[in-house]
C-alpha positions in Angstrom: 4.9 -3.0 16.3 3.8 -6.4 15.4 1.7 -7.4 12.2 -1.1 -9.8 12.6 -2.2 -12.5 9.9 -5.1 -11.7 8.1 -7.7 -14.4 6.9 -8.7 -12.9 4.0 -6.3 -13.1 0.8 -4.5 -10.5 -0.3 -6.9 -10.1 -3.0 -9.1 -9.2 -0.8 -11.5 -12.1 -0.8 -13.2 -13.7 1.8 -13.6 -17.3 2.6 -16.0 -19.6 2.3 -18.5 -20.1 4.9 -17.3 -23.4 6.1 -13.7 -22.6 6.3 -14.5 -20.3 9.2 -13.5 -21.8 12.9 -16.0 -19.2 14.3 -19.4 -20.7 12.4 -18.4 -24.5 12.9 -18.0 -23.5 17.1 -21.7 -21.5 16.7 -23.4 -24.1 14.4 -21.5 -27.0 15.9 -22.9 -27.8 19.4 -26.5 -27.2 18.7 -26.1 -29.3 16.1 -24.4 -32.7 17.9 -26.8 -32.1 20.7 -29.5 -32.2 18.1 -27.9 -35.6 16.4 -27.7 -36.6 20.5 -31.4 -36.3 21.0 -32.1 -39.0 17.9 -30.2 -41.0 18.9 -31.4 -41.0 22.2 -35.0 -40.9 20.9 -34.2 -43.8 18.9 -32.6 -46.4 22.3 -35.6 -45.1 23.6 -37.7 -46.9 21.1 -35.4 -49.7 20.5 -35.2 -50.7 24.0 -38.3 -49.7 26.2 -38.8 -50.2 29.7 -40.9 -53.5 30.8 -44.0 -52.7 32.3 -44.8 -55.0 36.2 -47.7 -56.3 35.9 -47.2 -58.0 39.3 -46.8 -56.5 42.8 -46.1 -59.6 44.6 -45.8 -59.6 48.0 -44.4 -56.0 48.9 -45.6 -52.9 51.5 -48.4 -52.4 48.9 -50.3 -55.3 49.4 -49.6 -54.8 53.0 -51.3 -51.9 53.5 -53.9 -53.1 50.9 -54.7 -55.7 53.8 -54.6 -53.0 56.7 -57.2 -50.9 54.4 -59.3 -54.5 53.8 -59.7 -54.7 58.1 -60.3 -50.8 58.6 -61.1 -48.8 55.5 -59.6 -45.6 57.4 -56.9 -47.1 59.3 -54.6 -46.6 56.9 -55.6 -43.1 56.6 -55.0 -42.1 60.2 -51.4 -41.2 60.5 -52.2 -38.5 56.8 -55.6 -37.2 58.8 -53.7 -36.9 62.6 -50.7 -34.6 60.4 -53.4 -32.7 58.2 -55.4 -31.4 61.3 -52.2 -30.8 63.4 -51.1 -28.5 60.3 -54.6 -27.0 60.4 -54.7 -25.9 64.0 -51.6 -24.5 64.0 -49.9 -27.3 66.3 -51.9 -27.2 68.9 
C-alpha cells in the first residue's frame, strides 16, 4: 500500500491561503476575465468608432428617390407579403 504526500506539515499546520493551487484555479479566471473587461472597456474609450455622417450615393438614397415619385411604392412588395401572410396564402 502506497503512502500519499500530505500538504500540511507534520506539525500539523496548514498553509497559507495563497499557497493553495486549488484557490488560485477558483479565484483565478474570474479574476483575468475581470482585468479583460477594463481593459477592453478602456480600447473602447480610447479608440471609438467614427460616426457617417454621409450616405452618399448608395441603395438608400435610391429608394429615398423611388419614395419621392410614389410615397407607397416602396411600400408595396412589405404590404403584397403582409396580406399574403394574413389570408393564409391564398
Amino acid at each position: 500500500m502506497s503512502q500519499q504526500a500530505s500538504k500540511t506539515p507534520v506539525d500539523g499546520r496548514k498553509q497559507p491561503w495563497w499557497k493553495e493551487p486549488t484557490m488560485w484555479l477558483v479565484v483565478g479566471g474570474p479574476s483575468i476575465v475581470v482585468v479583460a473587461s477594463f481593459v477592453t472597456l478602456g480600447l473602447a474609450l480610447k479608440f471609438p468608432d467614427a460616426v457617417i455622417e454621409d450616405r452618399g450615393q448608395g441603395a438608400d438614397s435610391v429608394q429615398t428617390a423611388v419614395e419621392a415619385k410614389a410615397p407607397g411604392a416602396a411600400l408595396a412588395p412589405a404590404m403584397k407579403a403582409r396580406n399574403h401572410a394574413a389570408t393564409g396564402g391564398q
